[in-house]
Structures are given as C-alpha cells and as structure tokens.
C-alpha positions as CSV (number, residue, x, y, z in Angstrom):
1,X,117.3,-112.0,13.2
2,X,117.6,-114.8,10.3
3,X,114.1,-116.1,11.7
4,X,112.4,-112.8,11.9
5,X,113.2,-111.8,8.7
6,X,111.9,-115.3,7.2
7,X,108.9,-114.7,8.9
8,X,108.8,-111.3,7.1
9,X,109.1,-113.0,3.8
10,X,106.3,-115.6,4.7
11,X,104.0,-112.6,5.4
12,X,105.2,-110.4,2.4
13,X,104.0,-113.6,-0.1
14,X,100.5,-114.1,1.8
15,X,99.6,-110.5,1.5
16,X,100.7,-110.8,-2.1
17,X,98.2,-114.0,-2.6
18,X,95.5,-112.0,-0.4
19,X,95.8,-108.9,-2.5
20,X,95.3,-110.8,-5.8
21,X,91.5,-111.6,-5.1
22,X,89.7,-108.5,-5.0
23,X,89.9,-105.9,-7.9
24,X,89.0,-102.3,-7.0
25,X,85.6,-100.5,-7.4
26,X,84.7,-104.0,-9.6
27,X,83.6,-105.9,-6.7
28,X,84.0,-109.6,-7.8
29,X,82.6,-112.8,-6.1
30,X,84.3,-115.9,-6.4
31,X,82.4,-118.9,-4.5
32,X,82.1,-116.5,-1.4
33,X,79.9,-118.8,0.9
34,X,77.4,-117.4,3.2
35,X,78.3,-116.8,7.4
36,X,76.0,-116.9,9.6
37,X,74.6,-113.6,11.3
38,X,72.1,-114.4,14.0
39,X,69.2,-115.9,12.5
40,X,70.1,-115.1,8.6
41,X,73.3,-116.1,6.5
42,X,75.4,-113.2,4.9
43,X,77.6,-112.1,2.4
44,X,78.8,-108.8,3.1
45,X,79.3,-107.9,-0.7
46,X,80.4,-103.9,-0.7
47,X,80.5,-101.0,0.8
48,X,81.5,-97.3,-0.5
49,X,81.0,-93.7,-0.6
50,X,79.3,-92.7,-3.5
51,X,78.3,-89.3,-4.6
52,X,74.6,-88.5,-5.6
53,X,74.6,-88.0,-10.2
54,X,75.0,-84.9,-11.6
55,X,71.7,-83.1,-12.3
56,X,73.4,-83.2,-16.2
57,X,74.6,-86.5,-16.3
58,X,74.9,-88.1,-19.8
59,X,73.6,-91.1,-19.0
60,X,74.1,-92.7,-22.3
61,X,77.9,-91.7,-22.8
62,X,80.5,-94.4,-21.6
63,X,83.1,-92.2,-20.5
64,X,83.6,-92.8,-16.7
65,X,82.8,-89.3,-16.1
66,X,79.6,-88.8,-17.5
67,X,78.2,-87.3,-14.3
68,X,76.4,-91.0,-13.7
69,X,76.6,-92.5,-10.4
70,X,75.0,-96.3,-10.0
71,X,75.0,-99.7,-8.4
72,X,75.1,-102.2,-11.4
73,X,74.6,-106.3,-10.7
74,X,76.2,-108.2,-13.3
75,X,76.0,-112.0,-13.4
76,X,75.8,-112.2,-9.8
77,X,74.3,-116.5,-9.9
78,X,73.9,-118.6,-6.4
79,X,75.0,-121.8,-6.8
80,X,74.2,-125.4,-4.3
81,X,75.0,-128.2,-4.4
82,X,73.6,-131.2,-6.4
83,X,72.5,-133.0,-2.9
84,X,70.8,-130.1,-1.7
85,X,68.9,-129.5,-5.1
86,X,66.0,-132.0,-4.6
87,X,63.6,-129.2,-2.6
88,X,62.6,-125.4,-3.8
89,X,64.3,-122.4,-1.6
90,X,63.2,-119.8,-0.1
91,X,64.0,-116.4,-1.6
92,X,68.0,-115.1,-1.8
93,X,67.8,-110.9,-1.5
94,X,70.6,-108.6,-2.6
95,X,69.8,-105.6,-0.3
96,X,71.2,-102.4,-1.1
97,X,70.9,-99.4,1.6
98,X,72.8,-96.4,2.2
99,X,73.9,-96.3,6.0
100,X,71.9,-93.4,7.4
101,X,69.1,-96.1,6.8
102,X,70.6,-99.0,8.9
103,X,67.7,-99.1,11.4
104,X,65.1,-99.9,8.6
105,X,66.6,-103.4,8.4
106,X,65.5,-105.8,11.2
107,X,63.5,-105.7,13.7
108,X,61.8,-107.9,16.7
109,X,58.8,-108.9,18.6
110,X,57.9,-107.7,21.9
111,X,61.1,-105.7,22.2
112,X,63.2,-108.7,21.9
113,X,66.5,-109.8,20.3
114,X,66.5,-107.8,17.0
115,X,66.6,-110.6,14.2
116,X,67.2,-109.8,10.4
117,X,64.7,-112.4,9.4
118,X,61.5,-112.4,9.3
119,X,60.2,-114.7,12.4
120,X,56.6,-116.7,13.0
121,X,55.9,-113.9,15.9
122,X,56.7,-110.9,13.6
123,X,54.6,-112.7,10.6
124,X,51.5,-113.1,12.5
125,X,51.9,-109.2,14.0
126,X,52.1,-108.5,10.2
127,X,55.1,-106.7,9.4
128,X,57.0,-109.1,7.4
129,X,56.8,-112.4,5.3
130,X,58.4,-115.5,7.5
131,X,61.9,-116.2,5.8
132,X,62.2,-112.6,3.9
133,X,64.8,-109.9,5.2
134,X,62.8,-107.3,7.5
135,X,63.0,-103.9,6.1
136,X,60.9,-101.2,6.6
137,X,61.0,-98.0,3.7
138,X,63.0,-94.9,4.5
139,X,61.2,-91.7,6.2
140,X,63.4,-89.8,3.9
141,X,63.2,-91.7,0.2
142,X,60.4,-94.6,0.2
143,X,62.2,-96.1,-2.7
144,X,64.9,-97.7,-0.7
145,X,66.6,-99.7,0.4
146,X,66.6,-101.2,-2.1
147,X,66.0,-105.1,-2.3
148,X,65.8,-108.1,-5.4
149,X,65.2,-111.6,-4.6
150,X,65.5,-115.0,-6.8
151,X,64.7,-118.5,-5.3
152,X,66.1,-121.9,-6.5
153,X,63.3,-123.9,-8.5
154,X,63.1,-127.9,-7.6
155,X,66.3,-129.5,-9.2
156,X,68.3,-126.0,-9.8
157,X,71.5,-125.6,-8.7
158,X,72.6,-122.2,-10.2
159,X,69.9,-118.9,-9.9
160,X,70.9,-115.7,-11.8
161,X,69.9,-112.8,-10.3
162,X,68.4,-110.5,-13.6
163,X,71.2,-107.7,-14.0
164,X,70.0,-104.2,-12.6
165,X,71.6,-101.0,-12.2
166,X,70.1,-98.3,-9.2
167,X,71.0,-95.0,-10.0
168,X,72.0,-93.1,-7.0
169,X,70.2,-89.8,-7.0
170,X,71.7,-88.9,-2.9
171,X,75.5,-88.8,-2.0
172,X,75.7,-91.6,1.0
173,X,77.6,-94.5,2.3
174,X,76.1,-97.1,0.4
175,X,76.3,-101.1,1.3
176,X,75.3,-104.2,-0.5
177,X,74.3,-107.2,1.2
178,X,73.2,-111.0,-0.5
179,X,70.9,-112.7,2.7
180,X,68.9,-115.7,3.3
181,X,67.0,-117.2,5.4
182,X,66.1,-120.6,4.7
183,X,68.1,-123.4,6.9
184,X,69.0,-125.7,4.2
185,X,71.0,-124.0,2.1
186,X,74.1,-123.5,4.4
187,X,76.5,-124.6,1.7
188,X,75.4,-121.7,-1.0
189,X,77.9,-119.8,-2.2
190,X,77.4,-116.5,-4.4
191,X,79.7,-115.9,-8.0
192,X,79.5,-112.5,-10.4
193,X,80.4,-108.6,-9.7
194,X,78.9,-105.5,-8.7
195,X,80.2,-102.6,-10.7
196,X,80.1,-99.2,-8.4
197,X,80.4,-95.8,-10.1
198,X,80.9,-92.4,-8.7
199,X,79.5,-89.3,-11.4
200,X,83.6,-88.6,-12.0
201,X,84.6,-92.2,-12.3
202,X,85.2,-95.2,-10.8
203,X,87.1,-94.5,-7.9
204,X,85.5,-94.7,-4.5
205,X,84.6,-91.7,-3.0
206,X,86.4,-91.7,-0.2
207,X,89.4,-92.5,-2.7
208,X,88.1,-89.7,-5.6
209,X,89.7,-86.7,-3.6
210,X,93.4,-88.4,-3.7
211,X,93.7,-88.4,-6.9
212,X,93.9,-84.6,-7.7
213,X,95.7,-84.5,-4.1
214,X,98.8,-86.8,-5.2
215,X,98.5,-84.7,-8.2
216,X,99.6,-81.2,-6.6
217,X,102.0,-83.5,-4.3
218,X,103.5,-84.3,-7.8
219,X,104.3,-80.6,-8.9
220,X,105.2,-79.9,-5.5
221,X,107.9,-82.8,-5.6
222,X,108.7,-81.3,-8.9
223,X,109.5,-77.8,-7.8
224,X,111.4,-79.0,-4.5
225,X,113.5,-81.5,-6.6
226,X,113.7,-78.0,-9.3
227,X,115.5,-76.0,-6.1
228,X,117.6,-79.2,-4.9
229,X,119.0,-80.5,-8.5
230,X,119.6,-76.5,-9.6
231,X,121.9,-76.5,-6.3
232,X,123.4,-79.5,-6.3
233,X,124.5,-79.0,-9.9
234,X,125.9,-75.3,-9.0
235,X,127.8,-76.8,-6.2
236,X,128.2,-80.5,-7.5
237,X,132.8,-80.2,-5.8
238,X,131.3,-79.4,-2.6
239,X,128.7,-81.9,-1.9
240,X,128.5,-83.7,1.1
241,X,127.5,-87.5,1.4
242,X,124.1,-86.6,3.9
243,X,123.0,-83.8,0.2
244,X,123.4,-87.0,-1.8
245,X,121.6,-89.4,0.4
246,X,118.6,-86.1,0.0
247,X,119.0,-86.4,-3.2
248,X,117.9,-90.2,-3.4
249,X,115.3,-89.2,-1.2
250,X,113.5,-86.3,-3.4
251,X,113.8,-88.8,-6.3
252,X,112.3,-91.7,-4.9
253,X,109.5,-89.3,-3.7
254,X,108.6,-87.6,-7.4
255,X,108.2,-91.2,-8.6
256,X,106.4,-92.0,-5.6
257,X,103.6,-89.5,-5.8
258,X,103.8,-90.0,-9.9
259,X,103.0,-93.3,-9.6
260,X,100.2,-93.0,-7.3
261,X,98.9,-90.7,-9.6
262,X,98.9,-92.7,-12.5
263,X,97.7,-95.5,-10.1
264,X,94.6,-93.4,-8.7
265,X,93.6,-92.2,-12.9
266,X,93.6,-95.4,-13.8
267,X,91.7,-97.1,-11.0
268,X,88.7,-94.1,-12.0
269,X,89.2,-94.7,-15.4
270,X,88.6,-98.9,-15.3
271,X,87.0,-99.3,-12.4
272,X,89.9,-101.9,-12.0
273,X,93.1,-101.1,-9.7
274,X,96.3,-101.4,-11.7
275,X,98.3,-104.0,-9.5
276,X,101.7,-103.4,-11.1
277,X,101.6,-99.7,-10.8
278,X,100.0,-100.1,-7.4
279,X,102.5,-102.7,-6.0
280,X,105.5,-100.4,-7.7
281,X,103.6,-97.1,-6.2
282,X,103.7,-99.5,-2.6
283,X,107.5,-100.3,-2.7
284,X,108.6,-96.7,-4.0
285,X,107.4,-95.1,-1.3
286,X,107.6,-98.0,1.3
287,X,112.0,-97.7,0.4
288,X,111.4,-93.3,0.5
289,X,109.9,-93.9,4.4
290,X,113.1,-96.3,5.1
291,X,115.6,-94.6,3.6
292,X,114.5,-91.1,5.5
293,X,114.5,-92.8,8.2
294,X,117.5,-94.4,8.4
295,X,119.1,-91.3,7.1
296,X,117.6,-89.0,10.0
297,X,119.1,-91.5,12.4
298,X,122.9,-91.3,11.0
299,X,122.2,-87.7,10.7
300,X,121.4,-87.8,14.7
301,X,124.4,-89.8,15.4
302,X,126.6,-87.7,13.5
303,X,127.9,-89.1,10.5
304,X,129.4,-87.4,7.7
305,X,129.3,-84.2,10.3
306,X,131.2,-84.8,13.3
307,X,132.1,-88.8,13.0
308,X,133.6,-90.5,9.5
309,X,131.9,-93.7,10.0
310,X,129.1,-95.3,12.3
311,X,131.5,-98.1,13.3
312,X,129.9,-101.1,14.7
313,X,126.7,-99.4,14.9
314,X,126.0,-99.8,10.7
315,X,125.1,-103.8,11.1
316,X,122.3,-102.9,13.5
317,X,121.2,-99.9,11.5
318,X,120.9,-101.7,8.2
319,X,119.2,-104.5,10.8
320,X,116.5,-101.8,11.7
321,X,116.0,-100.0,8.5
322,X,115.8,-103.6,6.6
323,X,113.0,-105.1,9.4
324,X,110.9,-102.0,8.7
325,X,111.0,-101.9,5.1
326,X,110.2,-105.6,5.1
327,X,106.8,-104.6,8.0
328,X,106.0,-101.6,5.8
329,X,105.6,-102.9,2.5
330,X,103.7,-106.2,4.0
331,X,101.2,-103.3,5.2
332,X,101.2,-101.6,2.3
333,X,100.7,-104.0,-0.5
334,X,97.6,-105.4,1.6
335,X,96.2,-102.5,2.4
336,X,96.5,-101.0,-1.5
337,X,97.3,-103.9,-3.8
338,X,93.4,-104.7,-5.5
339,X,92.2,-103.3,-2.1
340,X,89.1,-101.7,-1.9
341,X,87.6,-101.4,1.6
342,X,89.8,-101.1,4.8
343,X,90.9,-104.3,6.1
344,X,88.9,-105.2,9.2
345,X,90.1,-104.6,12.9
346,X,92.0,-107.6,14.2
347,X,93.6,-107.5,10.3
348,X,95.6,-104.4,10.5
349,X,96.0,-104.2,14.2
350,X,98.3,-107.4,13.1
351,X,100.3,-105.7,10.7
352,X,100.0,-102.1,11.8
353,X,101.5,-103.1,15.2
354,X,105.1,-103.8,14.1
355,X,105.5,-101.1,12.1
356,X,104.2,-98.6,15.0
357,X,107.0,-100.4,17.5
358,X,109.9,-100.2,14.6
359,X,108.9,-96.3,14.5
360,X,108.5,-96.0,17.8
361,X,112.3,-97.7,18.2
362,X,113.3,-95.4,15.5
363,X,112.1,-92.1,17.4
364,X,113.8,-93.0,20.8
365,X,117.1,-93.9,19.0
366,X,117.1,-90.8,16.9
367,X,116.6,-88.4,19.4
368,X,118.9,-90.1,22.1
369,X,121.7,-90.0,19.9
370,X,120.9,-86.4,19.0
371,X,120.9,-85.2,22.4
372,X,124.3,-86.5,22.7
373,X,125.7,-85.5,19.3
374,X,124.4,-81.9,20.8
375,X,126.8,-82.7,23.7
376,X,129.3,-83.1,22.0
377,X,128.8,-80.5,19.8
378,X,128.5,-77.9,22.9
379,X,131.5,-79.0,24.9
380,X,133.9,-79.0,21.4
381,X,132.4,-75.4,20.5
382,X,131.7,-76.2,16.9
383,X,129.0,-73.5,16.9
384,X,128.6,-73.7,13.2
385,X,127.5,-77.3,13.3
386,X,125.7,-76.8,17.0
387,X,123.2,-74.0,15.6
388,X,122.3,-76.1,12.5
389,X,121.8,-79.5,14.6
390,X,119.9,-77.2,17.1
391,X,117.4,-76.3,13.9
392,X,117.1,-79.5,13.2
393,X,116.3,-80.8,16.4
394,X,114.0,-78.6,17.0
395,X,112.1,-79.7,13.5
396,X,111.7,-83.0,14.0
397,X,110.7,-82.7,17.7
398,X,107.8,-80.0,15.9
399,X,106.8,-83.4,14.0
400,X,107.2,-85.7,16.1
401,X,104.8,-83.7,18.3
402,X,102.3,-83.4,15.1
403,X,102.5,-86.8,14.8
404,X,101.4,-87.9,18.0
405,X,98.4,-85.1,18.0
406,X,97.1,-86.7,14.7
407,X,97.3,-90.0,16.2
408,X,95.3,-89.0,18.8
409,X,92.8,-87.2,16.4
410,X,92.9,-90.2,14.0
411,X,91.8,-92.7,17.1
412,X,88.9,-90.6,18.1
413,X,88.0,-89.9,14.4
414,X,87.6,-93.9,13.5
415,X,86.2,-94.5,16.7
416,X,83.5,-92.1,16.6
417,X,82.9,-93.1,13.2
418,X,81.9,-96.8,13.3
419,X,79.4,-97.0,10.4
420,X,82.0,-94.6,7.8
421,X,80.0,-92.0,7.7
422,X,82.4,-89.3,7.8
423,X,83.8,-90.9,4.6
424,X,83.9,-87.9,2.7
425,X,86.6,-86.7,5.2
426,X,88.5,-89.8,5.5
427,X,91.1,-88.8,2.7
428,X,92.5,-86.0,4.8
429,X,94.2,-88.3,7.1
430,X,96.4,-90.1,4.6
431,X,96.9,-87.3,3.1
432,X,98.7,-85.6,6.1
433,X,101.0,-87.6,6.7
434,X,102.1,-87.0,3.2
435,X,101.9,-83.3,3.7
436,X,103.7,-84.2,6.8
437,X,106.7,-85.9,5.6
438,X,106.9,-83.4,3.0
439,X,107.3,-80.5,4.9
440,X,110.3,-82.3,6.9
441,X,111.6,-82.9,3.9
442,X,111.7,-79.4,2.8
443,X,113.5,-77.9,6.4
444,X,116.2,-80.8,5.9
445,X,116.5,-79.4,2.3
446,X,116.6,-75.9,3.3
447,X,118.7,-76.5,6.6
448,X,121.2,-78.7,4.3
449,X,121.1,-77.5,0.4
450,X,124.5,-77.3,-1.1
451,X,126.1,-73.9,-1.3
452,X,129.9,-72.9,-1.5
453,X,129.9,-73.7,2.4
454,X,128.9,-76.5,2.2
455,X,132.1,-77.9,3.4
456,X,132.1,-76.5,6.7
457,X,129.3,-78.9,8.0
458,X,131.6,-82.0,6.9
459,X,133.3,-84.2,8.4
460,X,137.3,-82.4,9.6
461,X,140.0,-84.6,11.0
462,X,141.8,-82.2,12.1
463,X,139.4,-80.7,14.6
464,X,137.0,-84.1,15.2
465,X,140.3,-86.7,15.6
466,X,139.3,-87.1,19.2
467,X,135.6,-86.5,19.2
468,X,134.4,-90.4,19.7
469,X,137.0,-91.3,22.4
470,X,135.7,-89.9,25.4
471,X,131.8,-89.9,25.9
472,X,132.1,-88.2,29.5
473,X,135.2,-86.4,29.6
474,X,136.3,-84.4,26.9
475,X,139.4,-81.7,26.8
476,X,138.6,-78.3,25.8
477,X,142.3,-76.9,25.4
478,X,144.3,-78.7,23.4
479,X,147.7,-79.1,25.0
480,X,150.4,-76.7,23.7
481,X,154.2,-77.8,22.7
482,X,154.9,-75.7,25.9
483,X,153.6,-78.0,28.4
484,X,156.6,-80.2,28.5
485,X,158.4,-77.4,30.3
486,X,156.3,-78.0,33.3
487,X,157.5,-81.8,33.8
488,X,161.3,-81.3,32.3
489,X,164.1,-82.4,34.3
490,X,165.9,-80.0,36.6
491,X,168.4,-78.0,35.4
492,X,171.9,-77.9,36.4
493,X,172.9,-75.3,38.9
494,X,174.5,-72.5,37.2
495,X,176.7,-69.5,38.7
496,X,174.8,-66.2,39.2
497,X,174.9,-63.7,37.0
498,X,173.8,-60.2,36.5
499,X,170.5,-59.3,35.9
500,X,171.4,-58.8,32.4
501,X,173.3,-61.7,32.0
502,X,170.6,-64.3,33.5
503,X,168.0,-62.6,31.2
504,X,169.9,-63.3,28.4
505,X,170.7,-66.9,29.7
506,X,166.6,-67.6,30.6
507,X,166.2,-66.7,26.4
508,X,168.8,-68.8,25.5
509,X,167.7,-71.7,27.2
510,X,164.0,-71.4,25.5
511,X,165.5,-71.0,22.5
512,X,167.1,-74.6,23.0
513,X,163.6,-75.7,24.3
C-alpha cells in the first residue's frame, strides 16, 4: 500500500506541472515544435466550439459579452535556429477551418495516398503550388478556411505572423493549425497566443452551457442544505452519526458547485482559467465523491444502525476511500486545471482506468454487504430498520442501473462523434452525473432527515448485543429464565398427596424456582 500510494503522489505532482502550461480559451504557445504528419510538419494549435456573432454585436465594446465571436493571432513568431538560418523558407500557414470543412484540406494524385502538401504531381495537374498546404474553398462559404502564411528571409531566425482576428459569422467546431512543408526546417518551433471568443464570453462553447448549469445546481444545493440544516437544528439531541456525516456531505457540495461557478464566470470573463479556484473547485468535489462513497459503504455494512463500530474492517475502508481520493483528484486537476481541450485517448484511458476499477470495487463491496446487513435485518425482525434499508437498496441499485445505461450512451456518443461535432451537446453528460449524484443525495436525505424518531434507526445494545456473532446461524427466541427448569436436577421423591395438596406443593416449588 505504502508504494501505491507514493506512486499516487508522483502522479498527483506531474499532473500539477502538466496543468500549469496551458491557460484556458488563451491558447498560448511556448516553443511548441512541429511533428511530423505524413508529408507536412504540424502544430495542432486549437480547437473549440464557437458560436456564430450576434446579428447586434457591439463590436467596438470590450466587455466579453458584446455579442462578438472571433479567432484573434497575437504575436504568434516562428523561430529556427541560427545554423539553419543561412537559406530562405518556404511559406509557414496558420490554417483555420471549421470541421464540417475537413475534406477541403488535402488531397492526391491519381487517387493515391492523400498528402496535406502540395506534391510535384498535384502542381503540374494544377491544383496547388508545390510546398503550400492543399485546400480547396468551401461549397458552403468561399471565404474559408481560412489560411495566412509568412516565410523566413535569408539570415532570419524569428517571423511574426501580422496579428489578425476572423470574425466568425457561422456557429461550428472551429480548429487552428500552423503547417509546413519545406524539409529543412525540422527544428522550428512556434511562440505567441491565439485568443478565442464566443459572443457571451470567453468560455468554450462546449463549456458556455455549464456555467448557468452549476448555477441552478448552486440554488438547488442551497434549498436542500435549507431542508437539511432547518431539521437538523429542530432535532439537533437526536441526531445520529450517518445525519452528521450527510451533513458534511451537503456542505462540501454547496461549496463545490459555488466554486465551479465562480470558476466557469471567471474563465468567460478573462478568457484565462482561474487555477486556484479551479484546483480548490477539483479537490472540493474530488473529497464530496469520497466521502459519499465511503459513507454509503458503512451505511451498507451497518454502522451506526445495527453494528457500533466497523471493527477491523475501518483500516481497509479508509485504505479504499484514501486510494480513490488520491486517483480522483489526479484526474481531475488534469483534466480541469488550465485545461482547455479533452486530453487525448491513451491520456485519460491512463487515469480514468483506476478510478473506474476503485468504483467498480466500491459497488461490489457496497452491495454485498447490503445484501447481508438485509439478512440480518430479516432474520432479527427489526422491521423498522429492514423497510428503510429496503428503500435504500432499492435507490442505489435505481443508480447504479442509470449509471451503467449512461455509460453505455456516453461510449457510443464519443465514438460516433470522432471529429466533436456534437459539441454543443457535449455538456449534458457531465452534467448528469451531477444531476445524478444529486438526486441520491436527496433520497438519502429524505429516507434519513432528522425527526423526533430519529433514534429508532440507531444503534440499540440491548436488542443488537448479538447481531455480529453469528453470520449463519442466528437465534430468533431469546431464551427465557424458565429454561433452566428443563435441565435441573431431579427432585427428591416426595410422599403422595392429595390432589389438593400436590397442587399446592407443584406452586410452592416454582415459587422457590
């Protein structure tokens, strides 16, 4: 365990130093060298939903939402290095398309290999200049894509691409690309930003709708957390341990969904994501998830309701719930901390992995030490405790089944939707998992919200003294004092006496007994 969670840490402080070099709807570019892509060299340099400018747009006003929605190029300069410098380049092009346009770019000769460069066969057909990008105009908007080209003079070792802004007039998934084709400049590398606006802000658009989403999640925390604290202070001598952890748990979700709030305004309003509020928004609701979690599973087992303590089975709980706080918030801090676009494939299949086995682990534990607990339950008749572990049985296998049918729909969304063009939709599925978490959270509350009886779901020794001894065999009649007159010794023999008279000696002797 000591090396797993050291490993943990290690992974915790790279995603912290990975998280620290990109900044939000600012995309900046700091010595980002070029990789090879067939027969050009690429710098993949953004990519984002943006919606089309509002026919009223006040263009000139700086406010973020002025209604203006643009590409803007700021100080993007190529730099090579001083060997390379002796020789003039061929061009560099920043090409800007929005994805429904993705077969303009390329092409090939005599139905071969599709090359993004322009080749000596393609040249003498015609349709391009040999050592320029290949790009053909849109059937729908001639204008675009959109491409700008500088070449190094003899001697340079630093070209500045002029600063440009493209106004988007058509709501798309838009990408920016910096290509070029010329052999001898495999050691360029590319330094600036790219500023990308929506007409509301900053925010991308696939990002825009969560704002005003973790908004209402914010009133609704604050009216649940209204119910909960109103009955917890009406009832404050008869609440049970499980209504305080609950408590801990609505808290840490109102400041969870607050701060992503106050996260998601001020990303729109900078352009820039806040990394504190971000990284605090991260390990808020990274501990809510855990400490749920881990609650639902002593829950399951029985604590505080049928059992006083977990025993020996608190070390490996804390062991679980501490190994996936530590794979959570890993995931979570590099998938939000000065994150922009979604990590690539092999990325989070890394991280997502352990957290999906740790849940999974969680699940199988949870509901095999309900179905026991239930047992128990059943074959002690505490029907007062039985029906309300029923209810909640019953609720989280209702989510559990959710769960795995939004899996599934999640899977065949992102699979069917390579080039993110369903981006506009994309927000719904973090957001229902929220909505999902939430809504478990309010039958817990309901099924568990302190009252004057509160007291009959706790924890009696009296009734539960023997409840952990015996998994398999359990007695449902408690022995009366009377049984010891079944194994007593043999009474003397005693002369008979009248029917009255025995009578009265059979009550004496019980008397004695």
């Amino acid at each position: 365990m000591n090396q797993s969670v050291v490993v943990l840490l290690l992974l915790l402080f790279l995603g912290l130093m990975l998280v620290c070099v990109s900044e939000a709807s600012v995309h900046e570019y700091k010595g980002d060298k070029f990789v090879s892509k067939g027969n050009a060299f690429v710098v993949h340099a953004g990519s984002e939903g943006i919606y089309s400018s509002f026919s009223d747009a006040h263009v000139n006003e700086t406010a973020a939402n002025n209604g203006d929605s643009y590409i803007r190029f700021e100080k993007i300069t190529f730099r090579r290095s001083i060997d390379n410098s002796n020789f003039s380049s061929g061009l560099i092009q920043a090409l800007v398309f929005e994805v429904e346009d993705r077969e303009t770019i390329g092409g090939s000769a005599y139905g071969g290999q599709r090359a993004v460069c322009c080749t000596a066969d393609l040249s003498k057909l015609g349709v391009c200049t040999q050592g320029e990008v290949i790009h053909r105009p849109s059937t729908k908007d001639p204008s675009w894509p959109q491409v700008f080209g500088i070449k190094f003079e003899v001697d340079e070792v630093e070209a500045t691409l002029p600063s440009n802004s493209i106004q988007i007039t058509k709501t798309g998934m838009y990408n920016l690309y910096f290509i070029h084709c010329d052999l001898n400049l495999k050691d360029l590398v590319v330094e600036g930003k790219s500023i990308w606006k929506n007409p509301t802000g900053y925010l991308p658009g696939r990002m825009a709708p969560l704002m005003n989403f973790y908004g209402f999640m914010s009133l609704a925390f604050v009216i649940l957390g209204l119910f909960w604290f109103s009955q917890y202070a009406r009832f404050w001598r008869e609440v049970l341990h499980l209504q305080n952890c609950i408590t801990l748990v609505i808290t840490l979700g109102m400041f969870e969904m607050a701060l992503w709030y106050f996260e998601y305004a001020e990303f729109n309003e900078t352009g820039v994501r806040p990394m504190g509020i971000t990284a605090w928004a991260v390990t808020f609701g990274t501990v809510k998830r855990t400490v749920a979690r881990v609650i639902i599973l002593m829950v399951a087992m029985g604590y505080g309701v049928v059992r006083p303590t977990l025993g020996g089975l608190t070390s490996k709980v804390i062991m679980l719930g501490g190994t996936f706080f530590l794979a959570s918030e890993v995931l979570e801090l590099v998938e939000n901390v000065g994150a922009v676009s979604d990590l690539s494939g092999k990325a989070r299949l890394f991280l997502v992995l352990p957290v999906a086995i740790l849940d999974a682990f969680f699940i199988l534990w949870i509901f095999t030490s309900l179905s026991s607990t239930l047992n128990k339950l059943q074959a002690r008749r505490m029907m007062t405790k039985l029906d309300i572990y029923r209810k909640f049985t019953n609720a989280l296998a209702v989510a559990v089944i959710v769960s795995v049918g939004w899996i599934c729909y999640e899977l065949y969304f992102k699979s069917n939707d390579i080039y993110n063009e369903k981006w506009q939709n994309a927000w719904i599925i973090p957001a229902f998992w929220q909505i999902l978490s939430f809504s478990l959270l309010c039958v817990i509350c309901a099924l568990w919200a302190p009252s004057q009886n509160s007291m009959r779901y706790a924890y009696s020794e009296d009734v539960n003294e023997e409840f952990d001894k015996d998994e398999t065999s359990l007695t449902l009649i408690k022995p009366s004092p009377m049984a010891s007159k079944d194994v007593r010794s043999v009474p003397e023999p005693r002369p008979v006496q009248s029917n009255n008279g025995a009578l009265n000696g059979d009550l004496e002797e019980d008397k004695r007994e």
